[in-house]
C-alpha positions in Angstrom: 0.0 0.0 0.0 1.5 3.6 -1.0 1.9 6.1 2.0 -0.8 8.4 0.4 -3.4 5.4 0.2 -2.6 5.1 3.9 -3.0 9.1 4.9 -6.3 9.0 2.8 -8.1 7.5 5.7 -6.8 10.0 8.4 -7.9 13.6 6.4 -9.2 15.6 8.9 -6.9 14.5 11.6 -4.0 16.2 13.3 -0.4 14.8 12.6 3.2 15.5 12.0 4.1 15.3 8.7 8.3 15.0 8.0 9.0 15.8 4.7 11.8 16.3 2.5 13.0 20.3 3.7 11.2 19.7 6.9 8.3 19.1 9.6 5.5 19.9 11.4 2.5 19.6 13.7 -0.8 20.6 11.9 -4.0 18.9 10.2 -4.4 16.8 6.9 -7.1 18.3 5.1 -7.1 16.7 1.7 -4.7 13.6 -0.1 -5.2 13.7 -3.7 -3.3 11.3 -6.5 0.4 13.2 -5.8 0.1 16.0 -3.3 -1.2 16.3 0.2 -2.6 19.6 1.8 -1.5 20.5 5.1 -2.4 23.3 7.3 0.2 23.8 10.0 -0.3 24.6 13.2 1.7 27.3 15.1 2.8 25.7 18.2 2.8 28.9 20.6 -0.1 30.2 20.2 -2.6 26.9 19.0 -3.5 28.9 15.6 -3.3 27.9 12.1 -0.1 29.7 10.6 -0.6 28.5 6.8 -1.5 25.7 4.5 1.0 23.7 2.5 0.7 21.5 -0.4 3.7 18.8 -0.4 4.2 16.7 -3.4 3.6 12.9 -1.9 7.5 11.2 -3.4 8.8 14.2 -0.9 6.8 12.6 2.7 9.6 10.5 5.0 7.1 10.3 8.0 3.9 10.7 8.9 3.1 10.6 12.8 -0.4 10.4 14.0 -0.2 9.5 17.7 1.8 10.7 20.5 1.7 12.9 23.2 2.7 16.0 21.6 -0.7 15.1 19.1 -2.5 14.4 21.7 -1.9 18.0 23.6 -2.7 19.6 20.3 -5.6 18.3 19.9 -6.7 18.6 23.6 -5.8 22.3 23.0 -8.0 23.0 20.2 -10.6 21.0 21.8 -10.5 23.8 24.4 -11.2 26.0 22.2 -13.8 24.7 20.8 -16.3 25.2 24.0 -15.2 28.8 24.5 
C-alpha cells in the first residue's frame, strides 16, 4: 500500500508530517493522486499559521499519535467550548 493510500483514511486528523525540507504539527485536510494539503499549526499560540501542499515522493514520516498530538488536539478541543 503507498503512504498516500494510507493518509487518505486520516484527512481531517491532526499529525506531523516529515517531509523532505522539513516538519510539522498541523492537520491533513485533503490527499489527492500526488500532493497532500497540510495546514500547520503554530505551536505557541494553538493557531493555524498556513497551508502547505507537499508533493507525496517528498513525505519521510507521517506521525499520527503521540503525546505532543494528543496535547494539540486537547488544546483545540478547548477552544472549541469557548
Amino acid at each position: 500500500m503507498r503512504l498516500l493510500e494510507k493518509l487518505k483514511e486520516y484527512e481531517n486528523q491532526f499529525m506531523f508530517i516529515r517531509w523532505a525540507t522539513g516538519g510539522e504539527y498541523g492537520k491533513l485536510l485533503y490527499v489527492g493522486k500526488d500532493f497532500i494539503e497540510f495546514e500547520i499549526v503554530d505551536l505557541d499560540n494553538m493557531e493555524f499559521s498556513e497551508t502547505m501542499f507537499i508533493q507525496g515522493n517528498l513525505i519521510l514520516e507521517a506521525s499520527i499519535g503521540g503525546c505532543d498530538i494528543a496535547r494539540i488536539i486537547a488544546e483545540f478541543s478547548s477552544k472549541i467550548s469557548e
